[in-house]
C-alpha positions as CSV (number, residue, x, y, z in Angstrom):
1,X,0.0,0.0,0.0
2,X,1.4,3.4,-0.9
3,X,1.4,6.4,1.0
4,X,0.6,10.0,-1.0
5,X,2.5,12.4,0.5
6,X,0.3,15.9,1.3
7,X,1.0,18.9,-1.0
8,X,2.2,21.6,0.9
9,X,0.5,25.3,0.1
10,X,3.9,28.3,0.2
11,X,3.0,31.7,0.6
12,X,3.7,33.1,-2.6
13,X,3.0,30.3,-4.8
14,X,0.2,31.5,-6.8
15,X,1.1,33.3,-9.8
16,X,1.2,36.7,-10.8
17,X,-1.0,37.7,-13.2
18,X,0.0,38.6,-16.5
19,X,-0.4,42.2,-16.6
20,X,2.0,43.1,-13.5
21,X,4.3,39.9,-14.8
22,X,4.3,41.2,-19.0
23,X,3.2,44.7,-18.8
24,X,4.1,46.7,-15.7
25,X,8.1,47.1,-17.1
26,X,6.8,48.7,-19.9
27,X,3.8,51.0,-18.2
28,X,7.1,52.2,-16.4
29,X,9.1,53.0,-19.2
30,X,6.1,55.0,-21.0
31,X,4.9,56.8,-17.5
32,X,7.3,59.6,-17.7
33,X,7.0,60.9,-21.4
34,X,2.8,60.0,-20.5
35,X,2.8,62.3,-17.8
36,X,4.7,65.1,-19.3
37,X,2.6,64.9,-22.3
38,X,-0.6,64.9,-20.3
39,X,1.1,68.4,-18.4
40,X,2.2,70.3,-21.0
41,X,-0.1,69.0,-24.3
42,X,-3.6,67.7,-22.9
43,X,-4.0,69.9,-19.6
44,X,-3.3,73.2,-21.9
45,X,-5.8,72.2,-24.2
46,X,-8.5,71.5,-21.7
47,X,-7.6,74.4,-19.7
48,X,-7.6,76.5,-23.2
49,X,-11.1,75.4,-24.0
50,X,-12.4,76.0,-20.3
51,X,-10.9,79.6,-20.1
52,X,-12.7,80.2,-23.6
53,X,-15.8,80.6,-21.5
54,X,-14.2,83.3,-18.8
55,X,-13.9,86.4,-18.6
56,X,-10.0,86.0,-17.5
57,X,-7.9,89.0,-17.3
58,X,-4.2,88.5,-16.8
59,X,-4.1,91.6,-14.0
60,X,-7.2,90.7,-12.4
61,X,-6.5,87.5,-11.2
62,X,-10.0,86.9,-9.8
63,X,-11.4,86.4,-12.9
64,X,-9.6,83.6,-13.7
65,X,-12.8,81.5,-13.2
66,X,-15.3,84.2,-13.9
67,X,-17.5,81.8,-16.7
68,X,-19.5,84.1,-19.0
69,X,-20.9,81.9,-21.1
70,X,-21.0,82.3,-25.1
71,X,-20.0,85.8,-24.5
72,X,-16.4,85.8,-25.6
73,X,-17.5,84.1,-29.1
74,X,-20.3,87.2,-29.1
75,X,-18.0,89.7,-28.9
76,X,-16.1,88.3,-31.7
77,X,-18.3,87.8,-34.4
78,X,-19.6,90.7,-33.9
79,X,-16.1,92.5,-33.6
80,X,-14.7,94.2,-36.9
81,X,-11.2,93.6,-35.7
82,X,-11.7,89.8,-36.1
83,X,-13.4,90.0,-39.5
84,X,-10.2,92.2,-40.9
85,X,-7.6,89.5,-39.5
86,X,-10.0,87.0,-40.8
87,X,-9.5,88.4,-44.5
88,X,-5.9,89.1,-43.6
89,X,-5.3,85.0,-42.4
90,X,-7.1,84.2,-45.4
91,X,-5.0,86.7,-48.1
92,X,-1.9,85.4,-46.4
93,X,-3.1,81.4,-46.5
94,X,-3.9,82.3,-50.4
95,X,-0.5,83.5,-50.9
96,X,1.9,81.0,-48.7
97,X,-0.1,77.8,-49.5
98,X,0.0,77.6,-53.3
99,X,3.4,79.2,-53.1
100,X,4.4,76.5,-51.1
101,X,3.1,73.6,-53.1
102,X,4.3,74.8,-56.6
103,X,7.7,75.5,-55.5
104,X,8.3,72.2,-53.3
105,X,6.6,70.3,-56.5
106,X,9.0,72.0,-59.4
107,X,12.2,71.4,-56.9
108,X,11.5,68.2,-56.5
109,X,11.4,67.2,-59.5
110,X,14.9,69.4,-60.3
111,X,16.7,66.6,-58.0
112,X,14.4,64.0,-59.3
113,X,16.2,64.4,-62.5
114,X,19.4,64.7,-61.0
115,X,22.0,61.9,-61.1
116,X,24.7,62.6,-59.1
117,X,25.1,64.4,-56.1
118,X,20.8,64.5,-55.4
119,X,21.8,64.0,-51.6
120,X,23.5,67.3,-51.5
121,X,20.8,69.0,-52.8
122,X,18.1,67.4,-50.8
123,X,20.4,68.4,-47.5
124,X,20.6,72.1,-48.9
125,X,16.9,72.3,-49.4
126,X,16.1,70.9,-46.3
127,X,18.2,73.2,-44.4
128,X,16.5,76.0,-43.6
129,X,13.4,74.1,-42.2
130,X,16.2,73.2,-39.5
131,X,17.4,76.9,-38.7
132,X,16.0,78.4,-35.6
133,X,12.7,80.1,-37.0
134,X,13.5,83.7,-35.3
135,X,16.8,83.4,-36.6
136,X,15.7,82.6,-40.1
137,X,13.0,85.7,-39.9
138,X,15.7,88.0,-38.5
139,X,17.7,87.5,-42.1
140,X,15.2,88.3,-44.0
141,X,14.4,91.7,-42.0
142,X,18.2,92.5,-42.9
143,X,17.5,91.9,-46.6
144,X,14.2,94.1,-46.6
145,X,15.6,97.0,-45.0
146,X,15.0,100.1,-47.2
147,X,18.3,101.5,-47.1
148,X,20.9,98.7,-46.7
149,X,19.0,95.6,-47.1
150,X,20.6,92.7,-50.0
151,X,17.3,93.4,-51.9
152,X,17.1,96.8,-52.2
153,X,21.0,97.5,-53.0
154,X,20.5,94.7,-55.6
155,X,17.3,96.8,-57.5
156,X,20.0,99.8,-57.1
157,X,22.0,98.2,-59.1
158,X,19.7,97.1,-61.6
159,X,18.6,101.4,-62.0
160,X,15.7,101.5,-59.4
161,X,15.5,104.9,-58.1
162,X,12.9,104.1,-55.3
163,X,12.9,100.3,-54.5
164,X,10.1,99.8,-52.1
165,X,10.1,99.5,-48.6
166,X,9.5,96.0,-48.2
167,X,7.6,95.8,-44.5
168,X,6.8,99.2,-44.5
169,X,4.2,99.3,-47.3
170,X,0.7,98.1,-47.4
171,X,0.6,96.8,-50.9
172,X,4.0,94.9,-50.0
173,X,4.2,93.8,-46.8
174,X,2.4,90.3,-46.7
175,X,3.8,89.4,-49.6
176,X,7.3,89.5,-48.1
177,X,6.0,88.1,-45.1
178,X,4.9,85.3,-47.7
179,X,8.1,84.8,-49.5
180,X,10.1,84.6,-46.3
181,X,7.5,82.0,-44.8
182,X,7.9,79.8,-48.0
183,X,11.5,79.9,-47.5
184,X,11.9,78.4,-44.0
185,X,9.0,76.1,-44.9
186,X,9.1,74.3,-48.4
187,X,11.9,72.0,-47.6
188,X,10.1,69.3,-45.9
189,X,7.1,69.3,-48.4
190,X,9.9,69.2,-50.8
191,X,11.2,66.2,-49.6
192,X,8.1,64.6,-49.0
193,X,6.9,65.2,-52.8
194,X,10.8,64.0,-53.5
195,X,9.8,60.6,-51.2
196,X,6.2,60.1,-53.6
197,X,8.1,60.9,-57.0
198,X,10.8,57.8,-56.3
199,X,8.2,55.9,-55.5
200,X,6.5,56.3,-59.2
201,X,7.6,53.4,-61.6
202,X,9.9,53.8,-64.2
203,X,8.2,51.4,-66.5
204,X,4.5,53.7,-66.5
205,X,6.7,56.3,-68.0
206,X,8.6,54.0,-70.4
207,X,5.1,53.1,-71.6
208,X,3.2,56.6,-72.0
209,X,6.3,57.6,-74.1
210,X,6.1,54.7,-76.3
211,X,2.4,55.4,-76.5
212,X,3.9,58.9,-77.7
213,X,2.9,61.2,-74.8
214,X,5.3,64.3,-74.3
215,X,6.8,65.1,-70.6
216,X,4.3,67.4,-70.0
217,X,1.1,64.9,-70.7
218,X,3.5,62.4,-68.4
219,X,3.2,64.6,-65.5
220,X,-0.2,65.8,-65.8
221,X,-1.4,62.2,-66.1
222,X,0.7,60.2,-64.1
223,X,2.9,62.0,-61.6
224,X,0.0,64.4,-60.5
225,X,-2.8,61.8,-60.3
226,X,-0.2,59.4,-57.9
227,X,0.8,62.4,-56.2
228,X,-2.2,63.1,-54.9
229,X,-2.0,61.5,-51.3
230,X,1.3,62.9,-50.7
231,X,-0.4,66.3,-52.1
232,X,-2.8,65.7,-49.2
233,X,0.0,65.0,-46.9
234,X,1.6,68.2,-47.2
235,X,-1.2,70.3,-47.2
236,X,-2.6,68.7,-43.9
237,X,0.7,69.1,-42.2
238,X,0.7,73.1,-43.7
239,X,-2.6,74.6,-43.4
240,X,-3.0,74.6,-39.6
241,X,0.4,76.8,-39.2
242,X,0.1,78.7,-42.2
243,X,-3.6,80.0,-41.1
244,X,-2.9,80.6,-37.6
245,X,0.6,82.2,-38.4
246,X,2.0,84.4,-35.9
247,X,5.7,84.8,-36.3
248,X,6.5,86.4,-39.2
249,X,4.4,89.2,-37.9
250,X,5.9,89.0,-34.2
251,X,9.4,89.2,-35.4
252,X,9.5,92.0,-38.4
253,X,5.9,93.7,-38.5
254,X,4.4,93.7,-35.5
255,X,0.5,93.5,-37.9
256,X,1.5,97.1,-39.2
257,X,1.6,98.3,-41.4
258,X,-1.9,99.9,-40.8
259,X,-3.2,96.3,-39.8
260,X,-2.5,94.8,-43.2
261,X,-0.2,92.2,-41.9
262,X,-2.2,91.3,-38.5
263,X,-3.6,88.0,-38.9
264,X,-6.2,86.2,-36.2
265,X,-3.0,84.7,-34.7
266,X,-1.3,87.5,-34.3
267,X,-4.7,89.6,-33.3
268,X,-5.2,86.6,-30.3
269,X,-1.6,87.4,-29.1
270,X,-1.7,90.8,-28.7
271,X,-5.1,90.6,-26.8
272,X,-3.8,87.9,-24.7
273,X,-0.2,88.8,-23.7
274,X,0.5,92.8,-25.4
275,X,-2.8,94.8,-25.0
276,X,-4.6,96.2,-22.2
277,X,-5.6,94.0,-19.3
278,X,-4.2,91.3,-21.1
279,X,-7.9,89.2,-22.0
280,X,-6.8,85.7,-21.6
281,X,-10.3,84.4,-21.7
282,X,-11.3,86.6,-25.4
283,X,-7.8,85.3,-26.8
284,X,-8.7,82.1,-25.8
285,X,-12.0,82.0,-27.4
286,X,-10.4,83.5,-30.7
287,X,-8.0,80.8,-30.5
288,X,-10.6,78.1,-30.0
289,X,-12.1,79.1,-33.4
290,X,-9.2,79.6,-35.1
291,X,-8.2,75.8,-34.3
292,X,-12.3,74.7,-35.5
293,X,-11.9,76.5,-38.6
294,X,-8.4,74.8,-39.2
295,X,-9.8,71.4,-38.0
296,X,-12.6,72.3,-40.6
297,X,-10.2,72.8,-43.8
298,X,-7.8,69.5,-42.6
299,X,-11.4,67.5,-42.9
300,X,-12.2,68.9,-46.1
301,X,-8.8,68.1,-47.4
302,X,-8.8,64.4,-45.9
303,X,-12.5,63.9,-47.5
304,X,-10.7,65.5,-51.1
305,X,-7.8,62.7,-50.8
306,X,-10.1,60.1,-50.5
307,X,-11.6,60.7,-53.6
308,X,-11.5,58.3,-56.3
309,X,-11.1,60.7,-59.9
């Protein structure tokens, strides 16, 4: 007859479960960059959209709960100061956007066609998008100045009596803010629109030039229709920043002159930080629509991409 020998229960035998055994090492690793992300991303925004509805002025700091309602987003539809930076965001989006696209296209497919040294030139366009953006700005208000400025001496020496003054004139001034905007700008779209041209077979345009299509029928018809979702790509990642552009005009402008250059993110920053009693709350609200109307054009762009032609 054999004996069974009991099975002894040790503390600690039963095992762990999965998620504190698999997981828990790697909840740790991601906590710190969660956390700082939920402080300085998430808790902005939420605070942003809560002070949207206050009446919070910087000096008076018991109004920093002060909830009026609707009445910030009142005030500015009904404000003519909104409405003109409106137009103004909207002149300067018209200008910088298309700019952008056309130019960053056309380069790259320059160093598509290049054989030899392409990675230079894709490092040289991409170079300014890597310069410190006041920096960059900065430059360019040396080559607008009216007396000394690289521009100006140049159009001297071409016979120009009176070139103009650059950021100084109404008629001139957002365009320049434009062209110095698509400068620190177009090298990423230029390299993405580089990444979608590679990636275009060889062999479709072996075949529309045997069919006896010219260069010009070859990009309307098959690097434009491919390009398309990288089109898409570039506008998504541009619109937001070009619409609710603010430093151009905080670094060489200031929205002068006479306003023309004062765009809804510049209007929003000097009612919130520059202006008065410093309305957090208005700016906030102006900021909040600024972001719907830019969430509003990145929809209609993601809807236009998904298009079948």
């Amino acid at each position: 007859m054999t004996t069974q020998t009991p099975i002894r229960k040790t503390v600690g035998s039963k095992k762990r479960p999965s998620f504190l055994r698999n997981d828990l090492p790697g909840y740790l690793f991601i906590a710190p960059a969660v956390l700082l992300y939920l402080v300085f991303n998430i808790w902005p925004l939420i605070r942003g959209i809560l002070m949207a509805f206050t009446d919070y002025r910087f000096v008076y700091p018991d109004t920093r709960w002060a909830f009026n309602g609707v009445e910030n987003f009142v005030k500015l539809f009904e404000s003519s100061k909104v409405r003109e930076a409106a137009v103004v965001s909207a002149k300067y989006s018209l200008i910088v956007v298309p700019a952008v696209l056309l130019f960053a296209l056309f380069t790259a497919i320059l160093i598509s066609r290049v054989r030899r040294g392409a990675s230079f030139y894709r490092w040289t366009v991409y170079l300014p998008t890597i310069l410190p953006v006041a920096v960059s700005f900065l430059m360019f208000r040396q080559m607008y100045a009216p007396n000394f400025g690289l521009i100006n001496s140049f159009l001297r020496g071409l016979g120009v009596e009176k070139p103009p003054f650059w950021l100084g004139e109404v008629a001139t001034a957002l365009p320049a803010l434009g062209a110095a905007h698509l400068w620190i700008i177009f090298g990423f779209p230029t390299l993405l629109f580089l990444i979608g041209i590679y990636s275009i077979g060889e062999e479709l345009y072996e075949a529309a030039s045997l069919d006896g299509a010219s260069r010009w029928q070859q990009f309307l018809f098959i690097t434009l229709p491919l390009l398309k979702p990288t089109t898409a790509m570039v506008l998504i990642l541009i619109v937001p920043g070009v619409f609710g552009v603010t430093d151009p005009m905080l670094i060489l402008t200031q929205g002068g002159p006479q306003g023309s250059t004062q765009t809804l993110g510049y209007y929003l920053y000097d009612i919130a930080f520059v202006r008065g009693d410093l309305r957090l709350g208005y700016a906030s609200s102006i900021s909040l629509v600024v972001s719907l109307i830019t969430a509003g054009l990145v929809a209609l762009i993601f809807r236009w991409s998904r298009e079948r032609e």
